[in-house]
C-alpha positions, 0 to 999 in steps of 0.5 A: 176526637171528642164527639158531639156529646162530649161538646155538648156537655162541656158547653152546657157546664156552667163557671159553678160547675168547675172546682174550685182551683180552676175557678180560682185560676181563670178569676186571677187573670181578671182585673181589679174591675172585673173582679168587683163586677164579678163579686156581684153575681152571688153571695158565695162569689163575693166572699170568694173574691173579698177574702178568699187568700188562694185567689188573691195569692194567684193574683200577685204571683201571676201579676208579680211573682216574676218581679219581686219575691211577694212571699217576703214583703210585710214577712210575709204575716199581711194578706195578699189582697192588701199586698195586690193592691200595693204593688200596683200603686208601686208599679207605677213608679218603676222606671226612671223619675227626673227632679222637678223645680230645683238645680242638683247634683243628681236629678235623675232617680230610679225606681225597681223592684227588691225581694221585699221592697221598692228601691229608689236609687239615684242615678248619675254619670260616673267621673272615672272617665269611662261610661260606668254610671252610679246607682246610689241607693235613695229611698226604700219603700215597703210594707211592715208585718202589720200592714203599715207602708213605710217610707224610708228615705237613705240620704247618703246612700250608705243603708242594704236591706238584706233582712226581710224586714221593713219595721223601724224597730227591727232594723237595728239601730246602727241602719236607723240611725241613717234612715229617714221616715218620710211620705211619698205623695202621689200627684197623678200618676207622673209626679210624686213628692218625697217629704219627711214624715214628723209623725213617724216617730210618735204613734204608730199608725197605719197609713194610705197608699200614699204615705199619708196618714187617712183622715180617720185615722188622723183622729183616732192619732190626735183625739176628739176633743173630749178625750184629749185629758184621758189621753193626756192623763195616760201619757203622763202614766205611761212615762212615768211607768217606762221610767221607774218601772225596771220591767217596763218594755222601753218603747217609749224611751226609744221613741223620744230618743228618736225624736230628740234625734230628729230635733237635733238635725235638720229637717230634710227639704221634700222634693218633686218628681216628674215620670220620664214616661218615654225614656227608651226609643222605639221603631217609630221614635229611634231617637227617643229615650234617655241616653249617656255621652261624653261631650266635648270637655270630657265629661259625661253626661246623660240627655233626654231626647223627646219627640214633641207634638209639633213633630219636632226632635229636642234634645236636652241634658238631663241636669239641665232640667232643672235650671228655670230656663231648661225648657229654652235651652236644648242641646239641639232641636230640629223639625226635620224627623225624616232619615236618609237611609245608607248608602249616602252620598259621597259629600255625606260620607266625606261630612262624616269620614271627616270628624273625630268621635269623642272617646272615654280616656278610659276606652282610648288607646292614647291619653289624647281627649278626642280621638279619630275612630280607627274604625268608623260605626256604620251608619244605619241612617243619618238625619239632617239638622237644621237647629234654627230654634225659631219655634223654641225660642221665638225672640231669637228668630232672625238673629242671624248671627245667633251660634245656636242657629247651626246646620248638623247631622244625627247618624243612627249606628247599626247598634240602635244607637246614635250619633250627633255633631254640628258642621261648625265643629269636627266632632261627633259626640256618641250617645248610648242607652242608659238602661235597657230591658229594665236594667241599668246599663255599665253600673259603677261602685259607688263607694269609689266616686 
């Protein structure tokens, strides 16, 4: 037990006063604000938190170290300070982005952590009759040796990085040849635009967080306009010297035969996403989230379901929202949020005992497309529907003939999950978590889709 000398001492010991290490390891658990505020207390603070790599090695492997291997990224040759910074313009993408203004195949991307890079994969429902999903590799994005982001976008989803390298010219030219440079343009903090870079293939040049070239360095890439014969006069030397000269080191060869590549195809279309920020439910929102469900084709499908700001539930079809008039067309949307808890009555339990779940032929026991459950879910709670659509779509308000104006049921499984079915129909179409805990759930092999 210390006494009161002891303490005294201790309270009287200033932040000056303990070693370095200790200073080092209670600055990285402050934010990038509280750093810079702190860096203006002193002349050696300052140096301290600019350049000091101990510390901003203990900022990305406190923040980081657990989600991506930080000592890889740029082969590990850039400083942990530009590393740090990065990563938290990356942080933002983790999670699950939709395609925005445009009908696709699969709308509906998804971005994690790699060793040495963020991964961008495209995410769709499997056709082999079960739950499994497809995780197709999208877009690689990184960090070269010289500090350079770099964009790669993989339009067939063909491309692994096992290497710990992000540079063009490392990556061997069988992975180049399927590899597209693009810009990833940040618009906000919930939309970003993927379009292809033109210029990565001529001068090499560092570019911003954002992908984009920064504008001073945009002219020392094209020339003030005094220099522009000098630069021409030295491009025309330099072809001459790559050409003729046996010793010469090629890099330019490769260069025009990367854009006589480019040229020769066609240019990729840029693309827009949005941040599906609410994408897995909560205590308050059980419903919330992004979900996957067979409906009553047999195909399955993944939904979004989102509780909007007049206290209403809407439940869309993910592939849906890219259509113009997504936003008008739910699978079913009630105002009613308030659940009855089990037990329930006995005219709701005969609602209930008297549909059929949509199962998986892969699941099923009998090649038959919808199967009585042998085994009914308990029932957690269950939600009354009335999905009138009045507020939704006000020109169908009155229409009382209108089939989108249906009585129907949500039940929520003891599992977390649910179940919804309308009293026109004899089915209950189950939904399940596409992704949890980060991860996305029941991945297929894509190769086999």
């Amino acid at each position: 037990m210390a006494n009161t000398d002891e303490i005294d001492n201790i309270s009287s010991l200033s932040f000056t006063d303990f070693p370095e290490d200790v200073q080092l390891n209670i600055l990285s658990f402050l934010t990038l604000s509280d750093i810079s505020k702190f860096a203006c207390t002193s002349k050696r603070f300052v140096s301290l938190c600019r350049d000091d790599p101990k510390l901003w090695f203990s900022m990305c492997q406190r923040k980081f170290g657990s989600k991506t291997q930080i000592n890889k990224w740029g082969n590990g040759k850039i400083s942990y300070k530009i590393l740090y910074n990065t990563l938290l313009i990356y942080e933002n993408l983790i999670g699950f982005w939709r395609r925005s203004g445009a009908e696709c195949d699969s709308p509906l991307i998804f971005f994690e952590w790699g060793p040495f890079y963020l991964a961008g994969s495209r995410v769709k429902p499997s056709r082999n009759g079960s739950y499994e999903v497809i995780k197709l590799p999208f877009l690689w994005m990184g960090i070269t040796s010289k500090g350079e982001i770099v964009n790669y976008l993989d339009p067939d989803g063909k491309v692994e990085l096992t290497e710990n390298a992000m540079n063009l010219d490392d990556l061997g030219s069988a992975v180049r040849e399927l590899l597209i440079p693009v810009n990833v343009n940040f618009n906000g903090g919930s939309h970003i635009v993927v379009e292809e870079n033109g210029s990565a293939f001529g001068y090499s040049c560092k570019v911003s967080s954002s992908g984009n070239v920064r504008e001073e360095e945009y002219e020392d890439l094209c020339g003030s306009p005094g220099s522009l014969p000098d630069r021409l006069m030295s491009e025309i030397y330099q072809y001459f010297a790559n050409k003729t000269s046996r010793g010469g080191n090629g890099s330019a060869r490769r260069q025009r035969r990367r854009e006589k590549e480019r040229l020769g195809r066609r240019k990729w279309e840029c693309e827009d996403y949005v941040k599906i920020v609410n994408s897995s439910p909560t205590p308050a929102r059980p419903l919330q989230g992004l979900w996957k469900g067979f409906c009553d084709d047999m195909t399955l499908e993944f939904f979004l379901v989102s509780y909007d700001d007049i206290g209403g539930i809407a439940c869309r079809k993910v592939a849906e929202l890219c259509k113009p008039t997504s936003a008008y067309a739910p699978v079913f949307w009630t105002s009613n949020t308030i659940f009855i808890k089990s037990p329930l009555s006995s005219e709701e339990e005969n609602i209930y005992e008297s549909r059929v779940h949509i199962q998986p032929l892969a699941e099923a026991d009998d090649p038959c497309e919808i199967l009585p459950s042998s085994d009914k879910r308990a029932v957690l709670s269950m939600l009354c529907m009335n999905s009138s659509y009045d507020l939704v779509i006000p020109d169908l308000a009155g229409d009382t003939v209108n089939p989108r104006q249906a009585e129907g049921r949500i039940w929520q499984y003891e599992d977390g999950t649910f179940g919804f079915g309308f009293l026109r129909d004899d089915y209950i179409i189950d939904l399940r978590c596409i992704a949890q805990n980060g991860q996305i759930l029941e991945t297929a092999d894509f190769s086999s889709d």
